[in-house]
KEVEXLO-962443 format. One record per atom (N, C-alpha, C, O): atom name; z, y, x. Coordinates in pm, 1 decimal, always signed. Layout:
REM KEVEXLO-962443
R at       pz       py       px
R CA        Z        Y        X
...
REM end
This chain:
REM KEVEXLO-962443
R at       pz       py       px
R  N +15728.3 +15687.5 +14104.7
R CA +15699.2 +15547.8 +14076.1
R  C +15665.4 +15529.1 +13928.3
R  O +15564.0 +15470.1 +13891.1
R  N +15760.4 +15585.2 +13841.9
R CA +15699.4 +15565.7 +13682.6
R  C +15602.5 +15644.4 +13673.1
R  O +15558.1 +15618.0 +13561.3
R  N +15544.6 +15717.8 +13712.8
R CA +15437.6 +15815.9 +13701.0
R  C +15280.5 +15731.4 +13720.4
R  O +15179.6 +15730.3 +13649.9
R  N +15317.5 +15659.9 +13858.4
R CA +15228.9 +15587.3 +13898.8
R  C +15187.1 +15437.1 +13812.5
R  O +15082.9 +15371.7 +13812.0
R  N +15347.9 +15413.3 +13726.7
R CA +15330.6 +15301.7 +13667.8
R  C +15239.2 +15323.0 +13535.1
R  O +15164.6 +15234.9 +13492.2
R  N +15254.2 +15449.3 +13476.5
R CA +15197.2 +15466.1 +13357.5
R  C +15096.8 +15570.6 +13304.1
R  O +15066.7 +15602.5 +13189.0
R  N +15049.5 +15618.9 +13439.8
R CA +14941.4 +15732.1 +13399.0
R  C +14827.1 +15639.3 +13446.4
R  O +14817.2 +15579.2 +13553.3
R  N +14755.4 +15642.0 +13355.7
R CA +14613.3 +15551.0 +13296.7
R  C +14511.0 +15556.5 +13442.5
R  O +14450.3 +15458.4 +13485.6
R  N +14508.6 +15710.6 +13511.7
R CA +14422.6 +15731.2 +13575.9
R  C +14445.2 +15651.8 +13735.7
R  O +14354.7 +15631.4 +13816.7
R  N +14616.6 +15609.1 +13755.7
R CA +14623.5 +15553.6 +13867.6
R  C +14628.5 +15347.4 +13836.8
R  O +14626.6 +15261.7 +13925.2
R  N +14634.1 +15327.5 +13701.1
R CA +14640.9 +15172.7 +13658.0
R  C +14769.6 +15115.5 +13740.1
R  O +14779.6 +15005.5 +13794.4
R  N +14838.5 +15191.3 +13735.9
R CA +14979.1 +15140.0 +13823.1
R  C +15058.7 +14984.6 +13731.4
R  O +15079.4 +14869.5 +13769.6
R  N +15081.5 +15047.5 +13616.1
R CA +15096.2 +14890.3 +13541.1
R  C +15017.1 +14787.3 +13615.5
R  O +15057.6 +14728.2 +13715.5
R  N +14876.3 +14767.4 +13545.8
R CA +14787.3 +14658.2 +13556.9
R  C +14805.2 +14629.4 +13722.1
R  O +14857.6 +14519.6 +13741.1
R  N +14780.0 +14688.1 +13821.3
R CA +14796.9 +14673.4 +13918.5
R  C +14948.8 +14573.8 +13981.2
R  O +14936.5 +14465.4 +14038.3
R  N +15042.4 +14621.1 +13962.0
R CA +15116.6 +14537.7 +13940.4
R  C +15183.9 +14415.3 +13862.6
R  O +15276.3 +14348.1 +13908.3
R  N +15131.0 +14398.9 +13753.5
R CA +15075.6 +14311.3 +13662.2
R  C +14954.5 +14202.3 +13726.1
R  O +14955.6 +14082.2 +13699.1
R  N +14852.0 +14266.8 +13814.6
R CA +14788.1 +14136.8 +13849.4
R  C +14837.3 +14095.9 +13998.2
R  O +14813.3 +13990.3 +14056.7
R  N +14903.2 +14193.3 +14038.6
R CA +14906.3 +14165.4 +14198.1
R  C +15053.5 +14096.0 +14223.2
R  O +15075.3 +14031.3 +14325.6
R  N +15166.9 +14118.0 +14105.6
R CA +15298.4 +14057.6 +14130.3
R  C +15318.1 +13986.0 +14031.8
R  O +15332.3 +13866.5 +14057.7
R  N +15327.0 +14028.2 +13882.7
R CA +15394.4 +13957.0 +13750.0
R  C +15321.7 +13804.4 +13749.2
R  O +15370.4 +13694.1 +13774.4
R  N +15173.4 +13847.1 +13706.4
R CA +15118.5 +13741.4 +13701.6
R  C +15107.9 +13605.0 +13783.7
R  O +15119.6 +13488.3 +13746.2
R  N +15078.5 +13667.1 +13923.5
R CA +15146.2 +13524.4 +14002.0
R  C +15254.8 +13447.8 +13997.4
R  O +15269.9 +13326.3 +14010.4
R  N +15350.0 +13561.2 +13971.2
R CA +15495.8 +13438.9 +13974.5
R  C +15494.0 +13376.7 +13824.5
R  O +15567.5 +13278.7 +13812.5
R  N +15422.6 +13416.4 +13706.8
R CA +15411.1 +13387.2 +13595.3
R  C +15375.7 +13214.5 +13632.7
R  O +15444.9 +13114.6 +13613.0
R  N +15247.5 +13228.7 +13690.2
R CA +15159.8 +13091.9 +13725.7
R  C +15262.7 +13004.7 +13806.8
R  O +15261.3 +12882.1 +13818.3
R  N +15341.8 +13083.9 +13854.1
R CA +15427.7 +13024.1 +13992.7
R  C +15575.0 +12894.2 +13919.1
R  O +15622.2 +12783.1 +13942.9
R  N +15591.1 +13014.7 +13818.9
R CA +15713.4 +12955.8 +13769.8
R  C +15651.3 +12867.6 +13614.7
R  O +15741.9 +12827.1 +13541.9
R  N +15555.4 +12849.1 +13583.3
R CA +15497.4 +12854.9 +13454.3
R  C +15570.0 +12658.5 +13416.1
R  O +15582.8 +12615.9 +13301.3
R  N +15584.4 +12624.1 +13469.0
R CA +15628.3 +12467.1 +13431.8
R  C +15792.9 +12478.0 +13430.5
R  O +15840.7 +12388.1 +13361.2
R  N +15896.4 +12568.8 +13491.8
R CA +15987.2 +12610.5 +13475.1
R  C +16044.4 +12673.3 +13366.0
R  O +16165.9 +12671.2 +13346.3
R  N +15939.1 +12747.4 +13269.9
R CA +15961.3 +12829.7 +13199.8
R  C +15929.7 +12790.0 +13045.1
R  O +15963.9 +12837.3 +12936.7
R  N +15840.4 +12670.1 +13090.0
R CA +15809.8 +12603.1 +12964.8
R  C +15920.9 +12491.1 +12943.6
R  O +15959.1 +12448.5 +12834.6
R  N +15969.8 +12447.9 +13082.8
R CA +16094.3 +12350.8 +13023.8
R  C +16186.8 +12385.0 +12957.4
R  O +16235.0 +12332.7 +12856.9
R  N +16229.4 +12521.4 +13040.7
R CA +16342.3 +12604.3 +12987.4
R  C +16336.9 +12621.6 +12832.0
R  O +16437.5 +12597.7 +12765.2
R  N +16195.5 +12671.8 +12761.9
R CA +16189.6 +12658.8 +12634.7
R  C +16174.4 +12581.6 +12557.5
R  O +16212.5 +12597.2 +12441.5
R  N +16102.3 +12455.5 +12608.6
R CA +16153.5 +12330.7 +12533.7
R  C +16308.4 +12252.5 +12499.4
R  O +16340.7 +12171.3 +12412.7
R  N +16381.4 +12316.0 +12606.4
R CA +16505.3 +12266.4 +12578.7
R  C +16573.4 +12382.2 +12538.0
R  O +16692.3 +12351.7 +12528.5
R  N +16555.2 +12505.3 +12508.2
R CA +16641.9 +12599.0 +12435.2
R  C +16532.3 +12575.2 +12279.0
R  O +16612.0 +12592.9 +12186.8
R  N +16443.3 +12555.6 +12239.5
R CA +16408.4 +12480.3 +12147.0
R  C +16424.5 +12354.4 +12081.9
R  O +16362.7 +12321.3 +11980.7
R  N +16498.7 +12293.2 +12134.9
R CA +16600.2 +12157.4 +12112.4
R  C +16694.7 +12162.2 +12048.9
R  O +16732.8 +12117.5 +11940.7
R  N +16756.3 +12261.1 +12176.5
R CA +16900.9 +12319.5 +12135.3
R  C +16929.3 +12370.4 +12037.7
R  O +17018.7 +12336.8 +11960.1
R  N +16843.7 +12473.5 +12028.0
R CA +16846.2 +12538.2 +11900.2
R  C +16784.1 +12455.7 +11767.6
R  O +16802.0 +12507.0 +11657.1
R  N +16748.4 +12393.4 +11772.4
R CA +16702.6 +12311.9 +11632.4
R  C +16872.9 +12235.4 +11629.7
R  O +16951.8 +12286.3 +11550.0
R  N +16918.8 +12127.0 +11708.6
R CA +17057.2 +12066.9 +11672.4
R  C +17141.5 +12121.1 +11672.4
R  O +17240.0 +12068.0 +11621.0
R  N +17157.9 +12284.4 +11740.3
R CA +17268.7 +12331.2 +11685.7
R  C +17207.9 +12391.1 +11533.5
R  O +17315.6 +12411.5 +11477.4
R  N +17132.5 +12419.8 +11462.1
R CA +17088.2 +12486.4 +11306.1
R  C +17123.1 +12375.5 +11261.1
R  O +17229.0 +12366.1 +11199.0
R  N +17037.6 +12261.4 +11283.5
R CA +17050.7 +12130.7 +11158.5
R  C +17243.4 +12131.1 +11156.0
R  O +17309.3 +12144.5 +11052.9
R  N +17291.2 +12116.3 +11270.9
R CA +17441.7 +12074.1 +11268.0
R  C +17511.5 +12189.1 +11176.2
R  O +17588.0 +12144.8 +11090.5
R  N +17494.3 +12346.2 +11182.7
R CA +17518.0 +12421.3 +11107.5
R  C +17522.3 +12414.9 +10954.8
R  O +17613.9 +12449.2 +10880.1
R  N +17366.7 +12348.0 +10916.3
R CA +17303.2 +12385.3 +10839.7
R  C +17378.3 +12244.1 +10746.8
R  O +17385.2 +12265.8 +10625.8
R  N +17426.4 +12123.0 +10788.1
R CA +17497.1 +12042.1 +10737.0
R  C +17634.6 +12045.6 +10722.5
R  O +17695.0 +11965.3 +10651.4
R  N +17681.4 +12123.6 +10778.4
R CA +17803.1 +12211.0 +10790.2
R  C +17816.6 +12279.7 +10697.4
R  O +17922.0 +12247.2 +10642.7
R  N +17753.5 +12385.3 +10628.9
R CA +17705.6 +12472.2 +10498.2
R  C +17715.1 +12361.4 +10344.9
R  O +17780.4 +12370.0 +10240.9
R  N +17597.4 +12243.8 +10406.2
R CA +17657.8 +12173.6 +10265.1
R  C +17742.3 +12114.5 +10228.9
R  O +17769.2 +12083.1 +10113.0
R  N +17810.4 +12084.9 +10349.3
R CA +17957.1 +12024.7 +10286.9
R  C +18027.0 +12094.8 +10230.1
R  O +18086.4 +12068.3 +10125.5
R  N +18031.3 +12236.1 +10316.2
R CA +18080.4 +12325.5 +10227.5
R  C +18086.0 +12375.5 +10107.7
R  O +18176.6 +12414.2 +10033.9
R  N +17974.5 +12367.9 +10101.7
R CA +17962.9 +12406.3  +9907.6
R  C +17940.3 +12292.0  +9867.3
R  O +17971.5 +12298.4  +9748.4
R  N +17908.9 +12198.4  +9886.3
R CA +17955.1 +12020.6  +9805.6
R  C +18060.8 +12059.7  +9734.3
R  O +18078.8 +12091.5  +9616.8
R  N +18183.5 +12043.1  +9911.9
R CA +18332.5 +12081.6  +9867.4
R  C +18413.1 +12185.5  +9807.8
R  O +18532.4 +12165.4  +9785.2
R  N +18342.4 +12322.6  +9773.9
R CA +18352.9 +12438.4  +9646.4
R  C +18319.4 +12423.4  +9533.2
R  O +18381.2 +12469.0  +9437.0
R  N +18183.8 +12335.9  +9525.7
R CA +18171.5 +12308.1  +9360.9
R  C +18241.6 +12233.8  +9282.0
R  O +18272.1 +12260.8  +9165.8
R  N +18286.2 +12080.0  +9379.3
R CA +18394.9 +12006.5  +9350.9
R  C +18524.2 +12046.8  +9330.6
R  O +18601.8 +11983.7  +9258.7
R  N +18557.1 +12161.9  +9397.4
R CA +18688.1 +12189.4  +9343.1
R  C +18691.6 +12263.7  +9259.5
R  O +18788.1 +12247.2  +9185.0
R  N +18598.6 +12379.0  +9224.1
R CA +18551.4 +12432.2  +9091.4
R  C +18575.9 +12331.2  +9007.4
R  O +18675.3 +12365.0  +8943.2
R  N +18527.3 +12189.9  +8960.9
R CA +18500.5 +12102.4  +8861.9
R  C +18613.6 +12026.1  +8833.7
R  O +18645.9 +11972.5  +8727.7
R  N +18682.2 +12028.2  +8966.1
R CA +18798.1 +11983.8  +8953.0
R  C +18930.2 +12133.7  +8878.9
R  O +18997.6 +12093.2  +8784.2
R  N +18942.8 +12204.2  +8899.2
R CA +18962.4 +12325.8  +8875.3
R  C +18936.6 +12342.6  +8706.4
R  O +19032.1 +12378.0  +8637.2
R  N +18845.8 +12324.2  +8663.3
R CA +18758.8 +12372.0  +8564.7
R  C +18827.7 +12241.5  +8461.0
R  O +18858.7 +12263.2  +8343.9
R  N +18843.5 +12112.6  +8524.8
R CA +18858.6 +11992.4  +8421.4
R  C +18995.3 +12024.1  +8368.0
R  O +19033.2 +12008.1  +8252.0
R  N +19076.1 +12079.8  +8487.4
R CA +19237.9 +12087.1  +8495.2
R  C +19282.2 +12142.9  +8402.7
R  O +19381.4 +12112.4  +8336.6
R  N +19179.9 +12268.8  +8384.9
R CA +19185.8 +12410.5  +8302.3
R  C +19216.7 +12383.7  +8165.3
R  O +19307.9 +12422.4  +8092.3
R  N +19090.8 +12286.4  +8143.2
R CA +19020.8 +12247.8  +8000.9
R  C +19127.1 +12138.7  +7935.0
R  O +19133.7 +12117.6  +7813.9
R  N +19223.7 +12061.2  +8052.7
R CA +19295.1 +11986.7  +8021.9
R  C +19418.1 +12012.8  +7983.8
R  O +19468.5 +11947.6  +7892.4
R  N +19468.8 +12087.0  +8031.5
R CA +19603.9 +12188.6  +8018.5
R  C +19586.4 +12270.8  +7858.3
R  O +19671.5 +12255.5  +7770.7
R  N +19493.0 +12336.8  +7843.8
R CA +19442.9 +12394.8  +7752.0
R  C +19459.7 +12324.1  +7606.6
R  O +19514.6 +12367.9  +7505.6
R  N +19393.7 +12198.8  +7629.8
R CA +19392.6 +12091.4  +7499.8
R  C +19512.1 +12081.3  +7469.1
R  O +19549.8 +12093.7  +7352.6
R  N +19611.1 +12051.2  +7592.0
R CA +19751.8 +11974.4  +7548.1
R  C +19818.0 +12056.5  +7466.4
R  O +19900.7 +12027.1  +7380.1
R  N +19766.0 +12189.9  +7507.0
R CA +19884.3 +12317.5  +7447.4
R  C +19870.2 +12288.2  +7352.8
R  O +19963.8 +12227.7  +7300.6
R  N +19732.6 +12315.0  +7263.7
R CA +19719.9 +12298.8  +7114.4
R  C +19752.4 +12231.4  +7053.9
R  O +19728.7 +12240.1  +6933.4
REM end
């Protein structure tokens, strides 16, 4: 069977490619485009939700750096 699928001289691929793949391609083709419109959805609101997730995060690291950093500078003064 793989022999037949891939030696050039019997076109076993293409052959099955036009006589099976391709039809159900056409068959299912409005199925397959929904499916990717909504895993293309999905995937965009779950990134953006991620991706706003990330900046809070480092919002909330730099802020405590600065907060961190003021504390430092403040402690520091008093000593002297």
């Amino acid at each position: 069977m793989i022999l037949w699928l891939v030696n050039p001289w019997t076109r076993g691929s293409s052959s099955l490619y036009r006589n099976w793949i391709h039809p159900w391609l056409i068959n299912h083709e409005r199925d397959i485009d929904r499916m990717l419109d909504s895993s293309k959805s999905k995937f965009y609101n779950q990134f953006t939700h991620l991706f706003s997730r990330g900046i809070i995060f480092a919002r909330d690291v730099v802020a405590t750096a600065a907060i961190r950093s003021s504390e430092r500078s403040s402690s520091s003064q008093s000593l002297e």
